[in-house]
C-alpha positions in Angstrom: -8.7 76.1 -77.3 -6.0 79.0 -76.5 -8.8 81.1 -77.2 -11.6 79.9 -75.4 -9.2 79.7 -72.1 -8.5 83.6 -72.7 -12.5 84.2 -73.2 -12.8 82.5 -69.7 -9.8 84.2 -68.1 -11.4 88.2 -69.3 -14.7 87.2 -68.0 -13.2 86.3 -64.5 -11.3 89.4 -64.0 -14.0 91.3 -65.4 -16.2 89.8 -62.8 -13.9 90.0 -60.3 -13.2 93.5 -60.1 -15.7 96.3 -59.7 -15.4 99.8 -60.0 -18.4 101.0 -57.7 -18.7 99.4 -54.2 -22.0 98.5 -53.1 -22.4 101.1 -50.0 -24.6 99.9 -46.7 -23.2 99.3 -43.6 -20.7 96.1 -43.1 -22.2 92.7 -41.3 -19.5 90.5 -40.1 -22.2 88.0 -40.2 -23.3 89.5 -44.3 -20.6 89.5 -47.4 -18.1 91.9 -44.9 -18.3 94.5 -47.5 -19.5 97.9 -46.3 -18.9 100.7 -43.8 -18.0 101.1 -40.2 -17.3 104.5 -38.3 -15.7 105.5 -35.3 -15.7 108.3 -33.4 -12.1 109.1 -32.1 -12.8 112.8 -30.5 -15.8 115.1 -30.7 -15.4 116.3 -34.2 -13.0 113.9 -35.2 -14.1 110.6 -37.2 -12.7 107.1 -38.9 -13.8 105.8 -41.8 -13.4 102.1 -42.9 -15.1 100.9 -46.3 -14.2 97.5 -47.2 -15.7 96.6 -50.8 -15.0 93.2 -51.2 -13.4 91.9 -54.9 -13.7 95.9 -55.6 -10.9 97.7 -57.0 -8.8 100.4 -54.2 -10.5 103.4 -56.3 -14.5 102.3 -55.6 -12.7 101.5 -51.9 -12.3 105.0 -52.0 -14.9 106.3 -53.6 -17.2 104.3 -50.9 -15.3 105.6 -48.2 -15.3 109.5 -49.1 -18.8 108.8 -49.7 -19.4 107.6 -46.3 -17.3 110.7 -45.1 -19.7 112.9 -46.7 -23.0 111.7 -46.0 -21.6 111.1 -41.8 -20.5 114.7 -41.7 -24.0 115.7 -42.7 -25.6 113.4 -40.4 -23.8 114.7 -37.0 -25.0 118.2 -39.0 -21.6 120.0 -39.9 -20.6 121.1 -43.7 -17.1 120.0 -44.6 -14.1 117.5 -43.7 -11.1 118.0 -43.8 -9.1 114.4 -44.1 -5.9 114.0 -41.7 -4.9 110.5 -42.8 -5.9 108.6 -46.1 -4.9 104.9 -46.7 -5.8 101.7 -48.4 -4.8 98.7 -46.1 -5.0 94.8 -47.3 -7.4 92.7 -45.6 -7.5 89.0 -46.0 -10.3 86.4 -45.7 -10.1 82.9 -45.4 -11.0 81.0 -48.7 -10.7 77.6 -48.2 -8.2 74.7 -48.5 -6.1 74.7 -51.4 -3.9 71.4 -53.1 -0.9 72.4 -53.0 2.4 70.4 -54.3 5.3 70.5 -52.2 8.4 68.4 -53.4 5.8 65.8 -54.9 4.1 65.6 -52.0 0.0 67.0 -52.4 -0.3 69.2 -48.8 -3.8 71.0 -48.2 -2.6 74.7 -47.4 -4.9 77.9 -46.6 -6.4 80.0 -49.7 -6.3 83.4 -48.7 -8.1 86.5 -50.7 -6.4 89.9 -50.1 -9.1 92.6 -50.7 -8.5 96.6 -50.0 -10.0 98.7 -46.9 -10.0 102.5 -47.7 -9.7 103.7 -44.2 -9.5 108.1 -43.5 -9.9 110.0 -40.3 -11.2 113.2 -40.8 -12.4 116.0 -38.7 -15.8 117.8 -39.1 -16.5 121.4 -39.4 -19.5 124.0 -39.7 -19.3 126.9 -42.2 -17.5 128.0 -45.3 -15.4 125.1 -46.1 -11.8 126.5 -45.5 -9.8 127.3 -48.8 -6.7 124.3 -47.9 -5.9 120.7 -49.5 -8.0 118.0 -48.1 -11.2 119.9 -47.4 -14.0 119.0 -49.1 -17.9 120.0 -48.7 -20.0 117.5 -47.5 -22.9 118.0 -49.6 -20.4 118.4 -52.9 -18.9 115.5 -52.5 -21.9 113.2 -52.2 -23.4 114.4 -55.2 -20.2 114.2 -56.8 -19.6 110.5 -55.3 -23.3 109.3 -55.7 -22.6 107.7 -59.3 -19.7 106.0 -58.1 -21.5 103.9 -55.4 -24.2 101.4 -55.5 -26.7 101.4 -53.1 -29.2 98.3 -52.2 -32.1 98.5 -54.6 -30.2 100.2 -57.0 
């Protein structure tokens, strides 16, 4: 019995937690997993990748992915990232039993999933020799097997 609870338990987490994010661009109205990007001065950008049950390092690997491939878009050839975080988003499960004092109280169930958010600035050239800067077109070939794309 112990056993067959311990099968189920390493087939949840193993479910649960993926190391590539699916990468496409996020639908509040979708699965809320994806990209957004905003544009904070002319050659300054913000990344935010949220990957759903993913693990912070496919977060990460979506969102430098997304750096990459936005810096080639607006047609520069590196980044250089200014700020770098994970922060904890939560969504709204559903109602959860809950005992309190012997009394059964419905409370929120709340799922805490990771956003890998970086600014970065853009820039056209040799991509300079300092920590941080990365060339665009390096980096998605580098990141590509780390992602999963629709219809992959």
């Amino acid at each position: 019995m112990l056993g067959l609870f311990l099968l189920a338990c390493s087939l949840c987490i193993s479910s649960c937690s993926s190391s590539r994010a699916v990468y496409k661009q996020y639908s509040a109205d979708d699965d809320k997993i994806g990209y957004v990007d905003a544009l904070l001065t002319d050659s300054t950008y913000e990344v935010k990748f949220r990957g759903g049950d993913c693990t912070e390092a496919a977060v990460n690997n979506g969102a430098m992915y997304r750096c990459a491939e936005l810096t080639t878009n607006k047609g520069y050839d590196y980044f250089v990232i200014l700020r770098d975080t994970i922060e904890q988003e939560y969504q709204f499960q559903g109602w959860a039993p809950t005992n309190y004092g012997g009394t059964i109280q419905n409370r929120p169930y709340n799922v805490y999933y990771p956003v890998g958010v970086k600014a970065f600035s853009v820039g056209k050239g040799a991509t300079p020799n300092r920590s941080g800067a990365f060339n665009a077109k390096d980096v998605m070939v580098q990141y590509a097997s780390k992602i999963i794309k629709p219809g992959q």
